[in-house]
C-alpha positions as CSV (number, residue, x, y, z in Angstrom):
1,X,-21.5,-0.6,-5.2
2,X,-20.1,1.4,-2.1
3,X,-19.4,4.8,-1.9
4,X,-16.4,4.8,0.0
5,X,-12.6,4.9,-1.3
6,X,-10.9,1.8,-2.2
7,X,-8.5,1.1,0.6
8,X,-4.9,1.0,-0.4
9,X,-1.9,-1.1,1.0
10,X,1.7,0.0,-0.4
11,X,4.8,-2.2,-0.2
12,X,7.7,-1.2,-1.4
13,X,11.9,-1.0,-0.6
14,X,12.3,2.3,-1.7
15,X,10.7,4.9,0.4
16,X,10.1,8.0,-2.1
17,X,8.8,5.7,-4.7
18,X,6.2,5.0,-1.5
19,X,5.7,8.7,-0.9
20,X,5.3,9.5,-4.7
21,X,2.7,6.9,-5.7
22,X,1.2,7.7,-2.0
23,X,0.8,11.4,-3.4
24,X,-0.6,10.3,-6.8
25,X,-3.2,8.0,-5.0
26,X,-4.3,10.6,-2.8
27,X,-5.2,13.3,-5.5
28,X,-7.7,10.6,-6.4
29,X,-11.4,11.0,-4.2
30,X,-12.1,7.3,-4.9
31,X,-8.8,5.8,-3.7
32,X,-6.9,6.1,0.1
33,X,-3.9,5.1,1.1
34,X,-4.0,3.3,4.5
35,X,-0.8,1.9,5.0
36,X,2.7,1.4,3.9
37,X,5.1,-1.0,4.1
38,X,9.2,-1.4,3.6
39,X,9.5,-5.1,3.1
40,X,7.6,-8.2,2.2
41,X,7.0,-9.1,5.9
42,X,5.6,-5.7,7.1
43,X,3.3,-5.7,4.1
44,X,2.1,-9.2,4.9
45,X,1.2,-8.0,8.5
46,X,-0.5,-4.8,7.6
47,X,-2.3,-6.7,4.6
48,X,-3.9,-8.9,7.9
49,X,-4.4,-5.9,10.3
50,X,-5.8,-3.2,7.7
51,X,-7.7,-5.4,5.2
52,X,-7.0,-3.2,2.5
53,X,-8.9,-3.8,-0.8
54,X,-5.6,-3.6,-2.7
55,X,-1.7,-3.9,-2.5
56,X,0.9,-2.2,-4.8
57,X,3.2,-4.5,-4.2
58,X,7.0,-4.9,-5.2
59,X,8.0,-8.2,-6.1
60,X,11.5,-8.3,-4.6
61,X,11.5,-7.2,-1.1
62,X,14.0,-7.1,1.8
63,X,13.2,-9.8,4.5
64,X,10.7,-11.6,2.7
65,X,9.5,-11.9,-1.3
């Protein structure tokens, strides 16, 4: 068990529904939002460089699904 945050990765097209669930997240001590991405290829490359514990994820993205 750690005691810090669970690291969060979002991907998503639409850029307020990134900033709202960003918002949501970040009311929550035990949950941090490290990154966001706009399309399937961004999200892969933050997924390598950030290591985030988990990615909300949308399953049809621009560029790459």
């Amino acid at each position: 068990m750690t005691d810090r945050p669970a690291r969060i990765l979002l991907a998503d097209d639409l850029p307020l529904f990134r900033q709202a669930i960003a918002q949501l997240i970040d009311t929550q001590a035990d949950l941090e939002v490290v990154g966001q991405a706009p399309n399937g290829l961004l999200a892969v490359e933050a997924a390598i460089e950030l290591r985030p514990d988990v990615v909300v994820l949308d399953v049809e993205m621009p560029v790459m699904n």
